[in-house]
N, C-alpha and C positions, 0 to 999 in steps of 0.2 A: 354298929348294928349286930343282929344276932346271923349265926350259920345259917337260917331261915331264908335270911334275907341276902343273905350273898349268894345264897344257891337261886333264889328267884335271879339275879340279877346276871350269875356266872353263868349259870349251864345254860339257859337260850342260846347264849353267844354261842358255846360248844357247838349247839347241837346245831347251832346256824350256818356257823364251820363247814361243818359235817353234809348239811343240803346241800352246801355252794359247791362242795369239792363233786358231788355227785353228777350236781346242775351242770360240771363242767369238762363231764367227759360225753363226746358229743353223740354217742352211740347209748345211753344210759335207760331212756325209751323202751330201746328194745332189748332189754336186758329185764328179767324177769323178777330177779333177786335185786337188783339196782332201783326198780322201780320200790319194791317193797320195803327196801332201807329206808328211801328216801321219803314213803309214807309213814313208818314209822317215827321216823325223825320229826318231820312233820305235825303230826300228830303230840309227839314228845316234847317238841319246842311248844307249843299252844297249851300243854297240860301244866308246863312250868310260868308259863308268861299269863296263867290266869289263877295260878295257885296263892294262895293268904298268907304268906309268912305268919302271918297272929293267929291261926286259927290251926292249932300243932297237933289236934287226929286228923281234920282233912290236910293238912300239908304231909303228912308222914303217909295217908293214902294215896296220894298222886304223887310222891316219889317213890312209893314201892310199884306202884303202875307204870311208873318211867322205867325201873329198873328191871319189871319183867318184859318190855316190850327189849330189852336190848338182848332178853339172853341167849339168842341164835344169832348175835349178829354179825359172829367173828365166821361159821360158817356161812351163813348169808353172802357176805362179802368175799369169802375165798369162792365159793362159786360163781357168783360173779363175775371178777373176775377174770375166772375159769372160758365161762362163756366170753365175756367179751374178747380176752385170749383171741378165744376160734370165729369169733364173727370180725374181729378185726385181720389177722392172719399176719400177723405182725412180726417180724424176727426181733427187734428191739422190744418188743413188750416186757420184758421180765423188770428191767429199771422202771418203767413207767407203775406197774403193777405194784413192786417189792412199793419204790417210794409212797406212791397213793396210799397202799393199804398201811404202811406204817405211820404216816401223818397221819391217817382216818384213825385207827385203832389203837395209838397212845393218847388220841384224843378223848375216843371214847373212855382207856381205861381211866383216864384222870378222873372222866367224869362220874363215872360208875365209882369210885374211890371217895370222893367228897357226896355222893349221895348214899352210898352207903358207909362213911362216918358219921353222916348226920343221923341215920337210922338207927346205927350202936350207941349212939351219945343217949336219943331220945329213949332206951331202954338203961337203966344207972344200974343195974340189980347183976350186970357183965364182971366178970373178972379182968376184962379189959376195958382199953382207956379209948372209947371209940371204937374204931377197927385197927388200934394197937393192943399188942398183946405184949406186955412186958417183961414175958418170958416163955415168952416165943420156943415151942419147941422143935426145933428145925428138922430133926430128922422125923419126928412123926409126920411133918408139915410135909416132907417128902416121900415117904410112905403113902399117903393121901394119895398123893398127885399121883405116886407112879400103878396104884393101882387104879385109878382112876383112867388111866389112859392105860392100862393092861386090858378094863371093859371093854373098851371102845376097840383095841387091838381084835380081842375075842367076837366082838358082836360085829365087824365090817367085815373082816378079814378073814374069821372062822377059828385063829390059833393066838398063840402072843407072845413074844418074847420072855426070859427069864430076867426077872430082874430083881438085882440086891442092893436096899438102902441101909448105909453104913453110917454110923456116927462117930469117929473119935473125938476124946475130948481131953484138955491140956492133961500133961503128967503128970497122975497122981489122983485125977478122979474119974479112975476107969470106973466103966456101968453108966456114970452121968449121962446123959443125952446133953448137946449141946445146946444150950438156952440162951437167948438174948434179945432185947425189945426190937421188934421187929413190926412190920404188915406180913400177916399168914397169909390172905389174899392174895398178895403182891408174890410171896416166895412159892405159892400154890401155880398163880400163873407161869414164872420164870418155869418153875419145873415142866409145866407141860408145855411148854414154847422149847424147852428141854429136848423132852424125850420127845 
């Protein structure tokens, strides 16, 4: 079958994953941001399990619809959380937390990963191969990230740390930046999961 169709097929499960683990924290109700994952998911799961694989401008619209419904959902769920935290009043929470939110959120990156490889496939006119990039430039990939979250320092916080992205590269080709086939996505996230 084509990528079309494994994504019809794959990502409901994900996202079915993703309701159950919600479904199964018993206080989720009354959690504000738990409810609203769990709408969105919802929602998300039903846009993929009525989607056409054959029909490839409406499939490439309801997976760019899936994918803007996720893009708060790493804070979404850190408040959550957060709240659940303090309505449970738990001393053990930080294991139950840490592990949920990591099962939840490399769930969702995987899924986020194969709906936006299918997105870069379906545009051919890319210098990359999908959402690989085969020469990957890592230190600008990290420049990215770390001003990225220098904003976020500045705009919550009011100031921001200093920060220096360095490249060396083997002996003999100073100035090079280091390049190699990579997901920038993925080395995007690592950095601000990073810093």
């Amino acid at each position: 079958g084509t990528l079309a169709e494994f994504l019809v097929e794959e990502i409901p499960i994900r996202f079915a994953e993703r309701i159950r683990w919600i479904e199964q924290v018993n206080e989720w109700k009354d959690v504000p941001e738990l409810v609203e994952s769990h709408l969105k998911h919802t929602a998300s799961f039903s846009y993929m399990r009525k989607a056409d694989p054959k029909d490839p401008v409406k499939f490439q619209k309801t997976v760019q619809k899936v994918l803007k419904r996720q893009d708060n959902m790493v804070e979404l769920m850190t408040l959550g959380m957060q709240k659940l935290r303090k309505l449970r009043q738990a001393e053990n929470f930080d294991g139950f937390s840490n592990k949920f939110l990591d099962n939840f959120l490399l769930n969702r990156l995987g899924c986020n990963l194969l709906l936006s490889h299918y997105l870069a496939c379906a545009h051919p006119h890319r210098k990359m191969i999908g959402i690989i990039d085969p020469h990957c430039d890592a230190v600008e990939t990290c420049r990215a990230a770390g001003q990225e979250i220098l904003g976020a320092c500045r705009d919550f916080l009011g100031r921001q740390p200093v920060l220096r992205v360095e490249g060396f590269s083997p002996e003999g080709h100073q100035g090079l930046a280091p390049r190699f086939t990579y997901i920038p996505g993925i080395l995007t996230f690592i950095m601000r999961e990073l810093l």
